[in-house]
N, C-alpha and C positions, 0 to 999 in steps of 0.2 A: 774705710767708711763705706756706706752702705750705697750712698749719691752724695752730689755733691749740694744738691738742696733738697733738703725736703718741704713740700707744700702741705700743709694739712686744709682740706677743703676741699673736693672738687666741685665746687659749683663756678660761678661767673669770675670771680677774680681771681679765682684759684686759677680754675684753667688760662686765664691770662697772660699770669705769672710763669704758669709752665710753659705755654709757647714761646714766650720771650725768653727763657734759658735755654729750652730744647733748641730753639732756633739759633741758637748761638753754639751747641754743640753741649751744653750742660747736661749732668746725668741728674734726673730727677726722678725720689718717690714721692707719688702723690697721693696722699692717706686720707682715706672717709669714711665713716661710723656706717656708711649705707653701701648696699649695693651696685654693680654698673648701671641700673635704671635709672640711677639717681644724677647719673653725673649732668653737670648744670645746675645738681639745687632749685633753690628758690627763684631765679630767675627765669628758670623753660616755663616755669607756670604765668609768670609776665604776661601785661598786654602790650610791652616790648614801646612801651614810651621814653623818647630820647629825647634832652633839652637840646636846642641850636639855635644858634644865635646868627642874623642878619643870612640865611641859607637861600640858596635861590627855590626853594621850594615853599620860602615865605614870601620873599621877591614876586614871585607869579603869583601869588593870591593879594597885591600890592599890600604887604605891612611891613611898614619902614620900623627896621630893628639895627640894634646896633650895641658894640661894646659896652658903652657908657652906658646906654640904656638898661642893659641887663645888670650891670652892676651894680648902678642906682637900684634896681630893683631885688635883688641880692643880698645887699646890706641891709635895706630896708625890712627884710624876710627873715636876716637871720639875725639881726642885732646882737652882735655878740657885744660882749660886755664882761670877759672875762679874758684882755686883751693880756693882762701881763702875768696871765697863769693857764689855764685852762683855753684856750680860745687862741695862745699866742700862735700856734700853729695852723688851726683851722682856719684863720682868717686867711692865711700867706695861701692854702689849699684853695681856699673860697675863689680870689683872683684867678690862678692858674689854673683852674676847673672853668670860669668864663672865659677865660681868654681861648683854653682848649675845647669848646663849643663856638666862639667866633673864629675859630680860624680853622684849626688841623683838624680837629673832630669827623668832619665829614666824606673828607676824602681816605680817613685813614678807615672809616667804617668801608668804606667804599672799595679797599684794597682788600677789605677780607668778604668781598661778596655780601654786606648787607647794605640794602638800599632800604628806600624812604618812600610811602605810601605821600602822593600827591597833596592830601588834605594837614591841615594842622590842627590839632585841638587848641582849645585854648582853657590852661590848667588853672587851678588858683587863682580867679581873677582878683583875690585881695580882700582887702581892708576898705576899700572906697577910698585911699591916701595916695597921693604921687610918694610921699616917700615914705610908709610903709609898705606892710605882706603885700605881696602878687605880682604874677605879671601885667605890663603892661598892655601887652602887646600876645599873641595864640604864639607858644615855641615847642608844643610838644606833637613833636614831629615822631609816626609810628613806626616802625619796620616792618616789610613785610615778611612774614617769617613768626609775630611777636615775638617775648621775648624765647621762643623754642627757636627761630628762626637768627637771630641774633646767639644764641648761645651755641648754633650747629655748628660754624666753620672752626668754635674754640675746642669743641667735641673730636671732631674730625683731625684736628691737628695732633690732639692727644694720643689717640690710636692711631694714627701715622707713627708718631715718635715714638709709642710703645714697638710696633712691628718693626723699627729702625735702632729697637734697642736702646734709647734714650731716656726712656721713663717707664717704671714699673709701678702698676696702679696697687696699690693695699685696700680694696675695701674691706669691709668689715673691721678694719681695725681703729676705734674708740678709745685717741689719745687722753691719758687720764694722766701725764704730767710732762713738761714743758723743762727740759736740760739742760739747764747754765753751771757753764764751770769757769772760773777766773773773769768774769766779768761777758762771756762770750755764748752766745748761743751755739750747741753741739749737736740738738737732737731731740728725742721725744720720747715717751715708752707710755704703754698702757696696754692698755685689754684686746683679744681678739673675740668676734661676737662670734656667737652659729651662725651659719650660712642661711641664709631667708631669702627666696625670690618673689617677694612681694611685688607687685605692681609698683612704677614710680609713684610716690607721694603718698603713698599707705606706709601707716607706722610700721616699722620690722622690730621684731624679737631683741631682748637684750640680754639675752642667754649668755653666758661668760663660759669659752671653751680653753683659754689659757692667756697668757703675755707675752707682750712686743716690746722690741727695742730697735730705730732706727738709729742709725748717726750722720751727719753728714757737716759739711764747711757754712750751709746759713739754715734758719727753719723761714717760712711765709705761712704766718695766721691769716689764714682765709675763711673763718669756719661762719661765718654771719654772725647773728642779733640774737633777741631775746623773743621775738616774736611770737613762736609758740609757745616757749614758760610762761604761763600766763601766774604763776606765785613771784617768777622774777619781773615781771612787768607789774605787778603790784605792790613790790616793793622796791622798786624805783621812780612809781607816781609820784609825780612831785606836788608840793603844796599847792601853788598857784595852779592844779590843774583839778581841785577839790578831793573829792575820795574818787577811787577806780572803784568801776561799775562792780556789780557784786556776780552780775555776769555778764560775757561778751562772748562773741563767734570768735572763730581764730583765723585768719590770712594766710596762714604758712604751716606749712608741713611740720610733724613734730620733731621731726630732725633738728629745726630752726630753735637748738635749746637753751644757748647761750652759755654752755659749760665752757668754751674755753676760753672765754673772757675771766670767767670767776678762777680758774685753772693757769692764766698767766698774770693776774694780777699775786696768785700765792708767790709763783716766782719771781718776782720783785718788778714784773711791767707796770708802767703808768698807765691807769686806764680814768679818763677823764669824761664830766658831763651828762656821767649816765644819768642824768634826771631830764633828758632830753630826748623825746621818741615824739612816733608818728603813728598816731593811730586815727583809723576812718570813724564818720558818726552815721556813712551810708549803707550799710552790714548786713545783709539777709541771708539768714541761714540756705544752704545750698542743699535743694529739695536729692540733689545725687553727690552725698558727699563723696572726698576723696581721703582725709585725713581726720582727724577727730576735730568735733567741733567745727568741723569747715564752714568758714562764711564767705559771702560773694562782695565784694564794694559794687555797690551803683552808678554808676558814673554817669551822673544826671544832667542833662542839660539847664537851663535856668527859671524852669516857669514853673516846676512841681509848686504847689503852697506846700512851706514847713510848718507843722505844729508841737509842741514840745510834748512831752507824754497827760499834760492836763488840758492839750486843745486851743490851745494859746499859738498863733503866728510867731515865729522867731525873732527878735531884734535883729536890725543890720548890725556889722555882714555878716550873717548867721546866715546867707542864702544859697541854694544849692552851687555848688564848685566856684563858692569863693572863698572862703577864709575856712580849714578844716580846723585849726587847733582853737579860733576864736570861738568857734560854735562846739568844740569840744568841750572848753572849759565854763562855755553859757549852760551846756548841760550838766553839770557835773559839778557845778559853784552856787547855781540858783536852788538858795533853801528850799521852798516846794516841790524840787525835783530830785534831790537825791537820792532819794528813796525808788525812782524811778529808773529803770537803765534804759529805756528807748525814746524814742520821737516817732513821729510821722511825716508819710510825704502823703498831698491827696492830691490827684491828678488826672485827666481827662485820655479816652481813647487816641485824640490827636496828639496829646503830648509824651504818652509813648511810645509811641509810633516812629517817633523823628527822635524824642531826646534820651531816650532810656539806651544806654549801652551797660555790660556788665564785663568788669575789669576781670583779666586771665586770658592766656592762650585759651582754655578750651572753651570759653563761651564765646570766641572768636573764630568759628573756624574756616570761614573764609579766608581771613588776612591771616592766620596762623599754615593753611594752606597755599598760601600764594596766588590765591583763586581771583585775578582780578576781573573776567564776567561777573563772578558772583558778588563780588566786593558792588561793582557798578549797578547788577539787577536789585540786588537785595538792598541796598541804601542810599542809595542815590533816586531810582527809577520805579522799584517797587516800593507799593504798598501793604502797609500792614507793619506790626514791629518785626524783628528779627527774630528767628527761628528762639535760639535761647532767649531771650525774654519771652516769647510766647510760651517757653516750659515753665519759665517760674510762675508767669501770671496761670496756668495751669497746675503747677503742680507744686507752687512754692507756698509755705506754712506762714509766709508771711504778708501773703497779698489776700486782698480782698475785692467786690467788683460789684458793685450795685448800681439803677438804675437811677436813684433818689440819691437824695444829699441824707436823707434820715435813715435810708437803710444800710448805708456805706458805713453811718456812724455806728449804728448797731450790731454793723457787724465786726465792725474796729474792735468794738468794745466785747466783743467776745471773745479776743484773740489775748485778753489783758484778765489776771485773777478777777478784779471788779472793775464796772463801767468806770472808766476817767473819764471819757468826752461826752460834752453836753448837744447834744445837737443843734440848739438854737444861737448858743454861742460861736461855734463852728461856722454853720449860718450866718452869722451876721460879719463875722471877717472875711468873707468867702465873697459875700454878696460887695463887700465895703471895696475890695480887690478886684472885684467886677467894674464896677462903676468908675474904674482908674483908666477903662480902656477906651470910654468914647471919644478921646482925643488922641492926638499922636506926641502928647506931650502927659504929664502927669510928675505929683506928687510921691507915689509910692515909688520906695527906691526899687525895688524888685522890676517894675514896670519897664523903670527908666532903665534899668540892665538889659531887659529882654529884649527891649529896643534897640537900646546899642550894641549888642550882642550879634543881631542882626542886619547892620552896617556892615559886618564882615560876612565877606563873600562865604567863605568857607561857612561859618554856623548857620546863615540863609540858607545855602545849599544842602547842606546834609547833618545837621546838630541843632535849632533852633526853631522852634515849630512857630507857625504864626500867632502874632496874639489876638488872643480869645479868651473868654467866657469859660470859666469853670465849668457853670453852670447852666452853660448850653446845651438843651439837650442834643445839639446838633452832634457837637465833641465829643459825646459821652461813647459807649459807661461811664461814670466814674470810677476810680481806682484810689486803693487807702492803701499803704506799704509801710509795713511796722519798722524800723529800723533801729539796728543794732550801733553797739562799739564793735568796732574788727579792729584785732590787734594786726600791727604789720609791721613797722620798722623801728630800730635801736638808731636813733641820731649820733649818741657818743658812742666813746670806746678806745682804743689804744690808743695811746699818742704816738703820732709818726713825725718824722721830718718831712722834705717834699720829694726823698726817695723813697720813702715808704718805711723807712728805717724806725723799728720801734723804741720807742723810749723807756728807762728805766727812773725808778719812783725818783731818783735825785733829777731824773729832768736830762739825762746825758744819755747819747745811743747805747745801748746795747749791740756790741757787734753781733754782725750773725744772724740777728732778729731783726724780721719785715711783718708789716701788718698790711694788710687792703682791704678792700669790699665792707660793708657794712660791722665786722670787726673792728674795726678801726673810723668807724664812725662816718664809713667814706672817704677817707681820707682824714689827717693832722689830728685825729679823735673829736672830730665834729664840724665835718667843711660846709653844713647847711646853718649850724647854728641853732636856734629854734626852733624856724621853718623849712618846709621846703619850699620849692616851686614845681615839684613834679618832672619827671622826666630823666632825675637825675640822681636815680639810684641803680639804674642799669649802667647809665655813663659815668658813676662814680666810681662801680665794679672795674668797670672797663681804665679808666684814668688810673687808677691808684694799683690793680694788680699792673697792670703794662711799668709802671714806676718801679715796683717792686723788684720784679721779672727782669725789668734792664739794669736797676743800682745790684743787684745779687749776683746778674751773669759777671759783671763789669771787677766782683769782689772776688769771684770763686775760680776768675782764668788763671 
């Protein structure tokens, strides 16, 4: 045999999985369609968001969190409902994914050299239900490093165990079939591509210069989602989510293509759920792309006003960073809008300032650099927004910036085939959202969020700008930001048991066969369920390859 596991993937779970055999003394080939620039995937490009549960790092910012709590809130986000088929395993992954955030999660981050930026976001605030989508409570706690810095020490160990003779990397090689013989995973074989030294995260060549065959005693399908097929992400739109936009930006690198889901379900894997994904509705095309179609998510604090693509405010909780799928399928259900693939956000100088962050290591590059002066100058201390938001509102195709409420609209509407938005009507829900603020109480839920929003230390501090007036011109410029669908992550996908072990169509392991990382839906082929809560697709990488990595060493001594 060629090793004694082969990994196909090397991005986050992959490399997991490889450290957890090499470290055991395992011979591992680790195979991917990309070059060594690539290794990490889809995660180095992270802004390296971790979920944790009751952490002293929430502790010091006093928010009383707790097991119960999170799982309350869990269940509520992912409502499965596919308990005695589809969902039997992702539920049993669900528990053991919180439990593994309140307890070991953080010291075991902590053993491999990545720690935790002070502050906490607070992701998904929800549905406005105690027992629906959201959290309760801010858990998504950063790394510093994002996720380039969180994916180094799995890097690092890899070309350790390569120079130790433990693992031989195969890039370039583009598994096109999945080897079961007698009931047993044996191996893999497919195409070797041309050599392409592309830049990480630029498409590479698919030039075919001949055929592979590895073998070895287990395989681990690492290879991620469907994120970048954007034909496979429209035909697994599911009904309740209305029709997929006719265009959307893309999240992930083209790599993220989703073949070898379709590629092990020929060979007889169970692959469950896929009418379950996670796509953003805060999307602006990235004025310096890196990949085709590259879009940025916005990661907005809570006071942008939202308007739908005819100028219309959003129903609650359609409000910025609480509920993403409810306000996906408000856009994408509502008969006068389907025809329409954007929204807007319109927003004042102060409220970019403090609440506008943009999701990715590289529009991060202070915390991506470990830079914590600049961390503390630039967002805490200074004034003005962040360097990258200052490029987009300079150079981004999807912002706008006017002095007036009428010229802002105006020039909205030339960013759209024909005028959508009225001015006057924009106007009067602008003014109507004003007039919510001379008290320290109010009617409008948006209000009553920013408010509470604000009770936490952490968002007062450095994510919640104070409340004001639109349409002050104190605040001002005003700011219009066209916004996209970004595709980004595959919810289901293999069915695994809780060692990773994949499943075959009658529902029984396949020996030999492991699934992790976003392949596997994160874990049991759908440990989130419907929703997410954020934070917990790097920690799912992380959970589900380490499972993999230790049931395979434990199989192949």
């Amino acid at each position: 045999m060629d090793a004694d596991v082969i990994v196909v993937g090397a991005g986050l779970a992959g490399l997991v999985a490889a450290h957890e055999l090499t470290s055991r003394g395992r011979r591992v080939a680790l195979v991917d369609q990309e070059n060594a620039a690539n290794l990490g995937g889809q995660a180095y490009w992270s802004f390296g968001g971790l979920f944790l549960v009751d952490s002293p790092e929430q502790r010091r910012l006093g928010i009383k969190d707790s097991f119960d709590l999170a799982w309350n809130d869990w269940r509520g986000s992912a409502r499965f409902d596919r308990l005695e088929d589809e969902d039997s395993w992702a539920v049993r992954w669900a528990r053991a994914y919180v439990e593994f955030a309140a307890g070991e999660k953080r010291s075991w981050l902590q053993s491999h050299g990545i720690t935790l930026l002070p502050t906490i976001g607070w992701a998904e605030r929800g549905d406005l239900r105690a027992d629906g989508h959201g959290n309760s409570v801010p858990r998504f706690h950063i790394a510093w490093g994002t996720g380039t810095g969180v994916v180094e020490p799995f890097v690092r160990y890899a070309e350790q165990a390569a120079r130790d003779g433990l693992l031989t990397f195969h890039h370039r090689h583009r598994v096109d079939e999945l080897v079961i013989e007698n009931g047993a995973a044996r191996g893999v074989r497919g195409t070797l591509l041309a050599p392409d030294d592309a830049p990480r995260g630029v498409a590479s060549n698919r030039e075919e210069t001949g055929t592979f065959e590895l073998t070895a005693q287990a395989v681990v399908i690492a290879t991620g989602g469907i994120g970048a097929n954007q034909d496979t992400v429209r035909r697994h739109w599911p009904a309740r989510l209305g029709t997929p936009p006719s265009t959307m930006v893309t999240g992930v690198p083209a790599y993220v293509d989703g073949r070898m889901l379709d590629i092990s379900a020929k060979a007889g894997v169970r692959l469950v759920n896929r009418d379950r994904m996670w796509h953003y509705t805060e999307g602006v095309r990235n004025w310096n792309p890196v990949w085709p179609g590259h879009g940025i998510r916005i990661l907005a604090g809570p006071s942008s006003v939202w308007l739908d693509a005819l100028g219309r405010r959003l129903p609650d909780p359609c409000l910025p960073g609480y509920d993403t799928l409810s306000t996906l399928r408000y856009l994408r259900t509502t008969d006068d809008l389907v025809e329409h693939d954007h929204s807007w956000f319109i927003l004042t100088r102060k409220i970019v300032e403090k609440e506008f962050a943009l999701s990715g290591s590289e529009q991060n590059p202070d915390i991506t650099a470990k830079d914590r002066r600049a961390v503390l100058r630039d967002r805490l201390l200074g004034k003005g927004a962040p360097g990258p938001v200052r490029d987009f509102l300079r150079h981004g195709a999807d912002f706008v910036i006017a002095d007036t409420l009428e010229r802002l609209v105006e020039k909205m509407n030339g960013l759209t085939d024909r005028p959508l938005l009225d001015a006057a009507e924009v106007r009067r829900q602008i003014e109507a959202r004003d007039l919510q603020l001379a008290n320290p109480f109010s009617k409008d839920a948006q209000i009553q969020g920013i408010r509470n929003a604000r009770r936490y230390l952490g968002d007062r501090l450095g994510r919640v700008a104070a409340p004001h007036r639109i349409l002050d011109p104190e605040a001002g410029p005003l700011i219009g930001v066209k916004l996209h669908i970004l595709t980004r992550k595959t919810l289901g996908g293999i069915q695994t048991d809780l060692d990773s072990r994949a499943l075959g169509a009658d529902g029984q392991v396949i020996d030999g066969l492991y699934a992790a990382g976003e392949a596997a839906g994160f874990g049991g082929g759908g440990v989130h369920g419907y929703n997410a809560l954020e934070g917990t697709f790097l920690g799912g990488c992380l959970f589900s390859g380490r499972a993999a990595g230790r049931h395979a060493a434990r199989q192949t001594a």
